[in-house]
C-alpha positions as CSV (number, residue, x, y, z in Angstrom):
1,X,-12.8,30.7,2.2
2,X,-12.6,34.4,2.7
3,X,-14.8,34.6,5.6
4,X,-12.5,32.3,7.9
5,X,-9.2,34.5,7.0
6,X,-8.3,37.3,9.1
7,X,-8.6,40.6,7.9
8,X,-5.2,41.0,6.6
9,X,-5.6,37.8,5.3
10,X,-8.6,38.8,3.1
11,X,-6.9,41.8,1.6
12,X,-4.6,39.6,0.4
13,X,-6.8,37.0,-1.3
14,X,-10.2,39.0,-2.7
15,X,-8.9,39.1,-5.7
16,X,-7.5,35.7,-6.2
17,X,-9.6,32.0,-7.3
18,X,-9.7,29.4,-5.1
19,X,-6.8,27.5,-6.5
20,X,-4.5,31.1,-6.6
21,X,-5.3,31.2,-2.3
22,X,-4.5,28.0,-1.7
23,X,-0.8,27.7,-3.5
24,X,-0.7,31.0,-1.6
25,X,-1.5,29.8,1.5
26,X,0.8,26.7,1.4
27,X,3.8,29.0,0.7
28,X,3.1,31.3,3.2
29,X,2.3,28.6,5.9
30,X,3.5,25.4,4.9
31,X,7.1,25.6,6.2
32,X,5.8,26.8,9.6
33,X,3.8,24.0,9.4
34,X,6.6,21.5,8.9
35,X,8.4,23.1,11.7
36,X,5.7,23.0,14.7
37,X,4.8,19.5,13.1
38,X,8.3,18.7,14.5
39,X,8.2,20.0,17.9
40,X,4.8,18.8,18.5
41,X,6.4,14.9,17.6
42,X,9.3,15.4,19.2
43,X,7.6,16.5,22.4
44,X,5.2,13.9,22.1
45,X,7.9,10.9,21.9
46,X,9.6,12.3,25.0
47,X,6.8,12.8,27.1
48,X,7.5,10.4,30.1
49,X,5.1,10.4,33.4
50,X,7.8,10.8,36.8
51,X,7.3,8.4,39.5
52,X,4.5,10.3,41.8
53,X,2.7,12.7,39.5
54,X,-0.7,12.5,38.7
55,X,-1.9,10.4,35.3
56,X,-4.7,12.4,34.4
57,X,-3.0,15.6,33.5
58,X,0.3,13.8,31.7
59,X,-2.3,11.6,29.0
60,X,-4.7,14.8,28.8
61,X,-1.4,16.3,27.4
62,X,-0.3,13.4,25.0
63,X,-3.5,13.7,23.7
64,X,-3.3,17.1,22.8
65,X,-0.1,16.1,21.6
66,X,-2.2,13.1,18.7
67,X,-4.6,16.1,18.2
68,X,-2.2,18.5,16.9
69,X,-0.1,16.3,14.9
70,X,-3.7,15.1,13.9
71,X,-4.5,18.7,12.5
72,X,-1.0,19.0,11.0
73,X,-1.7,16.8,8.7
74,X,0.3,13.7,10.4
75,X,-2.5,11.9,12.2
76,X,-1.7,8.8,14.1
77,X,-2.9,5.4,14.2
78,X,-4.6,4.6,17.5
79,X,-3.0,2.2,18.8
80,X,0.3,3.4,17.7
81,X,-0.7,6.8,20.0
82,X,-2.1,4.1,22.6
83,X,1.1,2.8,22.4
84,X,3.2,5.8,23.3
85,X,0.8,6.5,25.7
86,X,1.6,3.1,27.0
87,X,5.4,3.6,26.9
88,X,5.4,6.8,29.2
89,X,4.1,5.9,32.3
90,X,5.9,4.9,35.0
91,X,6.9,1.4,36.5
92,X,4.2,1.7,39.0
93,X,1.6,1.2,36.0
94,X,3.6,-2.2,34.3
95,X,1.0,-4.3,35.9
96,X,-1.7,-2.0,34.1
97,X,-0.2,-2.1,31.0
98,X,0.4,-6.3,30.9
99,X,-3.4,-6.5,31.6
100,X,-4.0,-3.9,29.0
101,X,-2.2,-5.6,26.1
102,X,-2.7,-9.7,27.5
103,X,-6.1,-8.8,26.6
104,X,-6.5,-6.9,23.3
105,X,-8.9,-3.9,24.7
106,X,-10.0,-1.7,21.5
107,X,-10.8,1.2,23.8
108,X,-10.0,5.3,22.4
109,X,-7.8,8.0,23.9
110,X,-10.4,9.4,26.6
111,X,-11.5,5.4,27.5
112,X,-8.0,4.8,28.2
113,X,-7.4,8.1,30.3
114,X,-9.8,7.2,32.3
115,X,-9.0,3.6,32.9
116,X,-5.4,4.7,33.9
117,X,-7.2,7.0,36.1
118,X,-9.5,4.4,38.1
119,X,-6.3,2.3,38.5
120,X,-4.1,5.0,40.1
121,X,-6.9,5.4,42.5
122,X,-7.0,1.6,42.9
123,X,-3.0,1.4,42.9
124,X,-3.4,4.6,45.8
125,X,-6.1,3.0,48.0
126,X,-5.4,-0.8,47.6
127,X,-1.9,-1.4,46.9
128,X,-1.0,-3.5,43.9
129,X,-3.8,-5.6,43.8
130,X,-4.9,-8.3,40.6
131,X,-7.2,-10.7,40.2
132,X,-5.8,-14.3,39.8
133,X,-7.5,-17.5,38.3
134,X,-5.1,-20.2,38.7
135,X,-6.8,-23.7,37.2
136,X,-10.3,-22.0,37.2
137,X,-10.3,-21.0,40.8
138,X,-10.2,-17.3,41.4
139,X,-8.1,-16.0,44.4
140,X,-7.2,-12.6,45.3
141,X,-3.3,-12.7,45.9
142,X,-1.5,-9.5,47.4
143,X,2.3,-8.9,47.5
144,X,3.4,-9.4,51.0
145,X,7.0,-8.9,52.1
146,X,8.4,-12.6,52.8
147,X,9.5,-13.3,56.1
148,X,12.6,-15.7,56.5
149,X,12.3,-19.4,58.3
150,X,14.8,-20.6,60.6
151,X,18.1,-19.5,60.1
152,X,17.5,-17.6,56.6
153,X,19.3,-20.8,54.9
154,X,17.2,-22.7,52.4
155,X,17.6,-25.1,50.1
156,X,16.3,-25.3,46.7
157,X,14.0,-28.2,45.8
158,X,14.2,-29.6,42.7
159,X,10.7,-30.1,40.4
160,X,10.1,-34.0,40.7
161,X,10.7,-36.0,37.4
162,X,7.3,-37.3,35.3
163,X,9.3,-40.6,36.0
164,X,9.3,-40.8,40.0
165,X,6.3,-38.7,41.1
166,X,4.8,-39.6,44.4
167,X,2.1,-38.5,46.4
168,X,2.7,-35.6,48.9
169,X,0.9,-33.5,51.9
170,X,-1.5,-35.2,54.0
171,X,-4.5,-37.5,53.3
172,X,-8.5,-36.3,53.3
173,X,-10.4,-38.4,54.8
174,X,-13.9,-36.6,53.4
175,X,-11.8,-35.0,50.4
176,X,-13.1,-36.0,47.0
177,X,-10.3,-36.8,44.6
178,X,-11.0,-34.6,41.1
179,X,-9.7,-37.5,39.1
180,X,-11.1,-40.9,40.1
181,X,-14.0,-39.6,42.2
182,X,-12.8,-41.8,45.3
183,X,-12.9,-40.1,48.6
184,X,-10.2,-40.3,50.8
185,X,-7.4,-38.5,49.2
186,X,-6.9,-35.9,47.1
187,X,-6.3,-35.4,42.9
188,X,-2.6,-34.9,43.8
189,X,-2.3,-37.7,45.6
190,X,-4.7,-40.3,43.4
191,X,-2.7,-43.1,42.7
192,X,-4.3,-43.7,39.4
193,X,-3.8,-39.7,38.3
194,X,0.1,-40.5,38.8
195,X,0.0,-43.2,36.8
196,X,-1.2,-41.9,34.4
197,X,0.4,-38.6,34.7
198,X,3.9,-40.9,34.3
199,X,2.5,-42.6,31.4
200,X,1.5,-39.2,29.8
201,X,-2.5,-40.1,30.1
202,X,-2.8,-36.6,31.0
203,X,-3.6,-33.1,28.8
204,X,-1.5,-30.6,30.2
205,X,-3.0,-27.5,31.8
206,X,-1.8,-24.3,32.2
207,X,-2.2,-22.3,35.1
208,X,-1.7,-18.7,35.9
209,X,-3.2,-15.3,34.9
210,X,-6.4,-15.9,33.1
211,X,-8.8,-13.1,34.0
212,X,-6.9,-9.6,34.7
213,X,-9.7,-7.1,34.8
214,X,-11.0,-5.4,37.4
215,X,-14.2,-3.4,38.4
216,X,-13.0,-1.3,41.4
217,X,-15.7,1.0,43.5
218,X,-15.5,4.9,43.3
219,X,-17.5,7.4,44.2
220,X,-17.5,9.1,41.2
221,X,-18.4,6.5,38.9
222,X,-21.8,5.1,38.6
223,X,-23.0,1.8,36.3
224,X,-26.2,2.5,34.5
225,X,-28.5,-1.1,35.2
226,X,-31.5,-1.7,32.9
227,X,-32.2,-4.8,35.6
228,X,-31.6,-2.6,38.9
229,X,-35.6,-1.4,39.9
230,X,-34.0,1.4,42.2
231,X,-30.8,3.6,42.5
232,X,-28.2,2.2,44.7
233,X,-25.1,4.2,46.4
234,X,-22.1,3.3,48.4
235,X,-21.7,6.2,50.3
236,X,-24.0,7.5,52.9
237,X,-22.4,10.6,53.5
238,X,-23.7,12.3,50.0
239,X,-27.4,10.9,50.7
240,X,-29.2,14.1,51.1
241,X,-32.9,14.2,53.7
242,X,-32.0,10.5,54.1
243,X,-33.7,8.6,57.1
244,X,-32.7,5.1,58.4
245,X,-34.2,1.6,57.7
246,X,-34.8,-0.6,60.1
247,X,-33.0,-4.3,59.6
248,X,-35.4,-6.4,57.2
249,X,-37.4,-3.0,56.7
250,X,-35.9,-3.3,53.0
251,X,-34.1,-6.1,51.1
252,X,-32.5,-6.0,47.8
253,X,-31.8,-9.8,45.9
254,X,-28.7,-9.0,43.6
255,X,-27.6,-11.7,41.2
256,X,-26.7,-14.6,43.0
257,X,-30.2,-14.9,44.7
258,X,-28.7,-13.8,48.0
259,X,-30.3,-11.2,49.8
260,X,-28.4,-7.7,50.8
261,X,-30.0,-5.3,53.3
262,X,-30.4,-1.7,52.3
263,X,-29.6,0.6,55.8
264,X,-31.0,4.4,54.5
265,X,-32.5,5.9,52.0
266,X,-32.9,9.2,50.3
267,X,-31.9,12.1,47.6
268,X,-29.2,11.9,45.8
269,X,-27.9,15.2,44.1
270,X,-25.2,13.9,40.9
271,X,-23.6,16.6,39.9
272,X,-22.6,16.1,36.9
273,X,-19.2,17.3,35.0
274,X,-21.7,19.4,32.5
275,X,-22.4,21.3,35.7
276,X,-26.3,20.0,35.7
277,X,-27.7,18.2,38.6
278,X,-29.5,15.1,38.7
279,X,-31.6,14.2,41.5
280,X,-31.8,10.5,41.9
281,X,-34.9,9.7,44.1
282,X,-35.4,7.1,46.4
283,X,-31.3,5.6,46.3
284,X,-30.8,3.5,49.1
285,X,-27.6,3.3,50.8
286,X,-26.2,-0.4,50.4
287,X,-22.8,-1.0,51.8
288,X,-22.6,-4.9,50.8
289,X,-22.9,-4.1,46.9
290,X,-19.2,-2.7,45.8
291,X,-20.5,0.0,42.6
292,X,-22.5,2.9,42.7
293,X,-26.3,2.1,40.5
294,X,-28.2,4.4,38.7
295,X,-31.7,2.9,37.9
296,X,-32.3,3.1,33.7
297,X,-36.4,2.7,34.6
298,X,-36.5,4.9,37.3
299,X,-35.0,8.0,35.5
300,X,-37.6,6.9,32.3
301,X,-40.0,7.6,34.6
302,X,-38.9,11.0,35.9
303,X,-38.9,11.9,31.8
304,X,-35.4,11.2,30.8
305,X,-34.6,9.2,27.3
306,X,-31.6,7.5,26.4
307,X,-30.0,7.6,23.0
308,X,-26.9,4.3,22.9
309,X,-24.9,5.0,19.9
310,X,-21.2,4.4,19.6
311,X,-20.8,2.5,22.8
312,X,-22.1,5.1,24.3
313,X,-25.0,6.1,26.6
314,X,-26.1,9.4,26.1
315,X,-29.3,11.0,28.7
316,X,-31.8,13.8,27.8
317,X,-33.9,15.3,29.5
318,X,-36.4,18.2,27.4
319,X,-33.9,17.9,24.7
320,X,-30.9,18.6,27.1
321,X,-28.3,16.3,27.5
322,X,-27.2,15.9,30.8
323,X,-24.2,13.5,29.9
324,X,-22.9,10.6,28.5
325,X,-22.2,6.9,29.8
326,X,-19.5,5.1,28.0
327,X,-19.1,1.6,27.5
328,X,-16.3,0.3,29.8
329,X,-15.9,-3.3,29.8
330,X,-19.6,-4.3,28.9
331,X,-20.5,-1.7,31.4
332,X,-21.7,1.5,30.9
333,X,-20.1,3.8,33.2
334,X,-21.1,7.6,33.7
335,X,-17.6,8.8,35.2
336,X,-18.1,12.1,37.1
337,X,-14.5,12.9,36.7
338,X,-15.0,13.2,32.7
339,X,-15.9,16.6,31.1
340,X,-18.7,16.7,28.9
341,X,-18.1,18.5,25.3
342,X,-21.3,18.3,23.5
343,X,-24.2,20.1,25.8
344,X,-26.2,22.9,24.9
345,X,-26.0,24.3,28.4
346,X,-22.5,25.1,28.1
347,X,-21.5,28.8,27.5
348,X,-21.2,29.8,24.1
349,X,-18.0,30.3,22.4
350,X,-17.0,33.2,20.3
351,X,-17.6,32.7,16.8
352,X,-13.8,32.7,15.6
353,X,-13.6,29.5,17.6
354,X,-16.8,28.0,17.0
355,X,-16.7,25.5,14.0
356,X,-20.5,25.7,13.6
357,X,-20.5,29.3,12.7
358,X,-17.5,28.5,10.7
359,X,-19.7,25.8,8.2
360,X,-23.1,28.7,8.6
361,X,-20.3,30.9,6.9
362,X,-18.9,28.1,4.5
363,X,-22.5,27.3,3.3
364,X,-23.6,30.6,2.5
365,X,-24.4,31.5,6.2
366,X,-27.8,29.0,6.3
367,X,-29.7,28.9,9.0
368,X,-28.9,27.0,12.5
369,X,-31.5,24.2,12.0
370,X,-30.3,23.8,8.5
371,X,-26.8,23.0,9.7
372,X,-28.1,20.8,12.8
373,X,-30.1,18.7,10.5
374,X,-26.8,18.3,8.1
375,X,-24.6,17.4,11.4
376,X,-27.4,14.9,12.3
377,X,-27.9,13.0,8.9
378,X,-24.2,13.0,8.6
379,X,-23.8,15.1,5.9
380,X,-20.5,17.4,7.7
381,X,-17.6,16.5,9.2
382,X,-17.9,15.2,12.6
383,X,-17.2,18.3,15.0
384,X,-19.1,19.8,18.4
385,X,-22.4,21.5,17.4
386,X,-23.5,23.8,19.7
387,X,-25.4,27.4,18.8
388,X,-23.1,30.7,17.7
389,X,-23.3,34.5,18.5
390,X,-25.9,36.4,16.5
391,X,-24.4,37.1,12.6
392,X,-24.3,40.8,11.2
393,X,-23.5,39.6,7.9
394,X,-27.0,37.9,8.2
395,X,-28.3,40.9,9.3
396,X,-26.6,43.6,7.2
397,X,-27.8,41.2,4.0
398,X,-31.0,40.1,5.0
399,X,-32.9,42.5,6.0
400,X,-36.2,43.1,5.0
401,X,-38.6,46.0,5.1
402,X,-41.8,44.6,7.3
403,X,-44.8,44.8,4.6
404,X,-47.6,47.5,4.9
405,X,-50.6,45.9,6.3
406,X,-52.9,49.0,7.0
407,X,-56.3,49.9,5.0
408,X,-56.1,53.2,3.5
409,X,-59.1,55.0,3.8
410,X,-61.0,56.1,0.5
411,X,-62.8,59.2,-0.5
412,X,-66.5,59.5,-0.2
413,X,-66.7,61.8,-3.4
414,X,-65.2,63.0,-6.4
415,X,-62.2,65.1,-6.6
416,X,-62.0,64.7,-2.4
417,X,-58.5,63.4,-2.6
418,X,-56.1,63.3,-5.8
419,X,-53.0,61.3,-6.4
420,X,-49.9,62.7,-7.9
421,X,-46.8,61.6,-8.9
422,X,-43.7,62.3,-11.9
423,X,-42.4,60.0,-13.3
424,X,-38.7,60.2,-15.8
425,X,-36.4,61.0,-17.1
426,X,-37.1,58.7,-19.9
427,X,-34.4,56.7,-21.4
428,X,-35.5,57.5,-25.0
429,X,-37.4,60.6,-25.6
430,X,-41.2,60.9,-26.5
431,X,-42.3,62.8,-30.0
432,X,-41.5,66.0,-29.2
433,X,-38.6,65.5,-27.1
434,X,-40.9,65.1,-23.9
435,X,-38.9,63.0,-21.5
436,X,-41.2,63.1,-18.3
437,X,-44.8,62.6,-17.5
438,X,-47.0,63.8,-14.9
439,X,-50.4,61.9,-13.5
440,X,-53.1,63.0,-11.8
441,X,-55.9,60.4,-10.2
442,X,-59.2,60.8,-8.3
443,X,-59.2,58.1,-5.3
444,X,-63.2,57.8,-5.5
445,X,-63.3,57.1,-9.3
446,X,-59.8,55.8,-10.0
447,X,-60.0,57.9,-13.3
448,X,-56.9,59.8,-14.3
449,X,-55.1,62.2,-16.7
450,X,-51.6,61.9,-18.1
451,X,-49.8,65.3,-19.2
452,X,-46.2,65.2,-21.4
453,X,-43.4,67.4,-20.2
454,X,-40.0,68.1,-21.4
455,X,-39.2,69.6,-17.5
456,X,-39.9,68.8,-13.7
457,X,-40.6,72.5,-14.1
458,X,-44.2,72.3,-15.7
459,X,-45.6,70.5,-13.0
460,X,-47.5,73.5,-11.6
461,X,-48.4,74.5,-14.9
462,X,-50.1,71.2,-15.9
463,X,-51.9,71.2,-12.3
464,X,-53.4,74.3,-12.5
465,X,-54.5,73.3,-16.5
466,X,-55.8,69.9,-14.6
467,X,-57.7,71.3,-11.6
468,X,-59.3,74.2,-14.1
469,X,-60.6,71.6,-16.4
470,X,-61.9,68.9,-13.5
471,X,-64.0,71.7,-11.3
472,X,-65.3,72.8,-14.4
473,X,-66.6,69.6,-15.9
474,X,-68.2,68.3,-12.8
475,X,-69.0,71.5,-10.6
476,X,-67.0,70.3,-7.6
477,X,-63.6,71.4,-6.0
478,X,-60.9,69.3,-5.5
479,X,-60.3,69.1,-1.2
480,X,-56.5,67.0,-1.1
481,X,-54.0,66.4,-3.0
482,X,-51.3,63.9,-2.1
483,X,-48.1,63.7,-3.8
484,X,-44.5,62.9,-2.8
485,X,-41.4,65.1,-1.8
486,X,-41.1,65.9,-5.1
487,X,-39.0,69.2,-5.6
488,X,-41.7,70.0,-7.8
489,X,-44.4,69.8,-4.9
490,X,-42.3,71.6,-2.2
491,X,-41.8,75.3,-4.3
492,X,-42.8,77.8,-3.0
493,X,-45.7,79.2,-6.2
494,X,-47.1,75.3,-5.7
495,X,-47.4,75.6,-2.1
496,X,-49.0,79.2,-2.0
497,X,-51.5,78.5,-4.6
498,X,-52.6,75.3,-2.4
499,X,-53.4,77.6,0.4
500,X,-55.4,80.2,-1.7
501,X,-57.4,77.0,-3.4
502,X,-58.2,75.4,-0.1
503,X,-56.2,72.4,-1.2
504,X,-54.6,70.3,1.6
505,X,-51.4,69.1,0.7
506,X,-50.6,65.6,2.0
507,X,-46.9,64.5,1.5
508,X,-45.5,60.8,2.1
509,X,-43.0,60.6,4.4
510,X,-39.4,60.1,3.2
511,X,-38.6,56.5,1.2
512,X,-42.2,55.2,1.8
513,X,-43.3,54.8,-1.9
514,X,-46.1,52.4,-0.7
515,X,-48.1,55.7,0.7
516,X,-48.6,57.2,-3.1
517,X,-49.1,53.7,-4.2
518,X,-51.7,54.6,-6.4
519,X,-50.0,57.2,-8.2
520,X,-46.9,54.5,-8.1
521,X,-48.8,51.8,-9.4
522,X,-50.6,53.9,-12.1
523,X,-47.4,55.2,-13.5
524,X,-46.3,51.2,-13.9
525,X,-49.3,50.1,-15.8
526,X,-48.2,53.5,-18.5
527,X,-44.9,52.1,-18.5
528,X,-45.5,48.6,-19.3
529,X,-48.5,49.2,-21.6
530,X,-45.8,51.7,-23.4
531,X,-43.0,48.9,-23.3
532,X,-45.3,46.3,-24.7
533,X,-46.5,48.4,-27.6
534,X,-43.3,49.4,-28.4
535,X,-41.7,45.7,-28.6
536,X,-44.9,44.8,-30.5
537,X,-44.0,47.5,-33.4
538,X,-40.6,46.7,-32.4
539,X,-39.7,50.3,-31.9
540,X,-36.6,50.9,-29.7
């Protein structure tokens, strides 16, 4: 909790449990809380779209709106925010929002952003236009200013009784009547259909608005087809190194088993909202088909996969995703106009912002994978996982000293190189009151001598008593002596009798033990051979 407070913040709280900070917190914050939570709702019920203005912008901003009460602790239901989302827009969109509620679409916040969006296009470039099914027959109807008949004077015509009906219009002479299968008039005008229309013979069927969805065309949405063998487009104008086809050159067969004609084809360069590029090879340019068609098989053969989860599509390419497709009415669309949030191409943010380094810090700063592996299975709470700046904390507390990996080169004789090293004060005191010891041990034989002293002083002393003793016994004199930065190795009496000896001196560099490691290692075997004896006679 510490690590994702402020610095101030932290002063406040290091001495405090968890429970202290967060009564703490709550008093110090919670009636600020209660305050913004009020001007964010307040804001966000009186949020209405003006005639004219652009939709995108006004339900990107309601959103925010659901998104902060969200994290204030007074999150919305979705269809209740859907709702209010609903409520602001203009007149212009009440055709829009009948179609939305008549047929109960479950869609989120960013699906319906950027339905509202296709239909302002469609409302900007067609006019009000729906799609009408009256008694199973579709028909496109457009509002058309009526013009007046005659002298502008009409007379209303009443609806003719179930008891008098009688048949009207003209008769077909190859029409096929609906009803009796007779030709030679129509199912409005079939005698035996009145009849029994009067005697009530006849279910009742409704007519009017039974499909009101449409599919529109734009050139910045494309419909990824798992049936479509090539890449189609509907504008020839962004067809990069295109050439023309001649008429039959190329055919398509679409649904119906009719035959469309495909007039160029070349590169297509989708840029896509993540700022990647997609090249989509071989797209021909077919202005019969009304939607834009990217080929599933033919990027699986340039080495793209596809991951569907959560009505969504989502391409990669060497572990990259490029962007997502989401379902829109059985469809999934890959809008160009829709910014992608989780890519790894994206530029890092800083880490006070990031919510990945924000659970690396929570967990006890783990590593990255650790943490991907976590959001994958589950584990966290769903946020946007992407990689963080470089942690000094990891640094500063993990930091190891690389290992020595060098041979050391051994004498070739006795007494050619001797190992030196003091070790004490001792915690409790020797017989004698001797609290330090010195070692001395040849590298060729590995044989040593241990010397008791009550001072760092005696060092010298004890040497000379050792090197006497050694060149005596075996008739040879001793050529190197390596010790550490002892003060008792750098005085000045040690030094000069070195230089009248012949002895070099080698001395480790400062706080690399591991060069006198056998003088290091020897004093450890003493101590713990001295520790074991003294437990077993269980002296102190």
């Amino acid at each position: 909790m510490l690590a994702t407070m402020t610095a101030e913040l932290q002063k406040q709280h290091e001495n405090m449990a968890a429970f202290d900070m967060i009564e703490h917190l709550k008093t110090l914050y919670q009636e600020q809380a209660r305050h913004e939570r009020f001007d964010v709702s307040k804001a966000l019920f009186q949020t209405k779209l003006s005639e004219g203005n652009p939709v995108g912008p006004h339900v990107l901003k309601m959103i925010g709106y659901v998104e902060n009460l969200e994290r204030l602790g007074l999150p919305l239901e979705r269809e209740l925010a859907i709702d209010l989302i609903l409520q602001s827009l203009p007149e212009s969109f009440s055709q829009f929002v009948m179609n939305f509620l008549m047929n109960d679409m479950d869609k989120s916040l960013p699906q319906l952003a950027t339905m509202l969006r296709t239909a302002e296009k469609n409302m900007k470039g067609r006019g009000k236009t729906i799609l009408m099914v009256n008694n199973g027959k579709p028909k496109w109807q457009q509002k058309k200013p009526t013009k007046p008949k005659g002298n502008g004077k009409g007379k209303a015509v009443a609806k003719p009784s179930t008891k008098a009906l009688k048949p009207i219009g003209g008769v077909a002479k190859e029409g096929k009547c609906f009803h009796c299968g007779k030709t030679g008039h129509w199912k409005r005008n079939c005698p035996k259909y009145l009849e029994d229309k009067k005697n009530g013979n006849v279910a009742s069927t409704s007519s009017g608005i039974n499909v009101i969805e449409i599919n529109m065309s734009t050139s910045t949405s494309w419909v990824l087809d798992t049936g479509c063998g090539s890449h189609i487009c509907t504008n020839v104008q962004d067809l990069g190194t295109s050439r023309a086809l001649a008429k039959g050159e190329v055919d398509l067969r679409v649904g119906n088993g009719a035959k469309v004609a495909a007039l160029a084809v070349g590169t297509y360069d989708l840029t896509l909202p993540s700022g990647l590029i997609i090249q989509l090879l071989n797209c021909y340019y077919v202005p019969a088909i009304s939607r834009n068609i990217i080929s599933v098989s033919c990027l699986d053969k340039c080495g793209f996969s596809f991951i569907i989860k959560n009505k969504c599509c989502s391409i990669y390419l060497d572990n990259i995703l490029y962007a997502n497709a989401i379902m829109i009415n059985g469809l999934y669309i890959l809008d160009l106009d829709m910014p992608v949030y989780n890519i790894n191409a994206k530029r890092i943010k800083p880490n006070e912002l990031n919510p990945t380094y924000l659970w690396h810090c929570r967990l006890g700063h783990i590593n990255e994978n650790r943490i991907s592996k976590l959001h994958k299975d589950g584990m966290l709470d769903s946020f946007d996982f992407e990689s963080y700046e470089t942690c000094r904390s990891c640094l500063l507390g993990k930091m190891t000293k690389p290992p020595f990996t060098g041979h050391k080169e051994r004498a070739s004789d006795l007494l050619g190189l001797i190992h030196t090293d003091v070790c004490g004060p001792l915690n409790t005191p020797a017989r004698g009151g001797f609290h330090y010891f010195i070692t001395f041990t040849d590298d060729f034989s590995r044989f040593g001598y241990v010397y008791l002293m009550k001072h760092k002083s005696e060092s010298f002393t004890l040497f000379k008593e050792f090197q006497n003793e050694v060149e005596n016994q075996l008739g040879k004199k001793i050529k190197m002596l390596r010790s550490d930065r002892g003060g008792e190795y750098l005085s000045l009496e040690f030094d000069n009798h070195l230089k009248e000896c012949g002895i070099l001196s080698q001395l480790t560099p400062p706080g690399t033990p591991q060069w006198n490691g056998v003088s290091e290692r020897r004093n450890r075997t003493l101590l713990d051979m001295v520790r074991s004896m003294m437990s077993h006679a269980d002296l102190p």
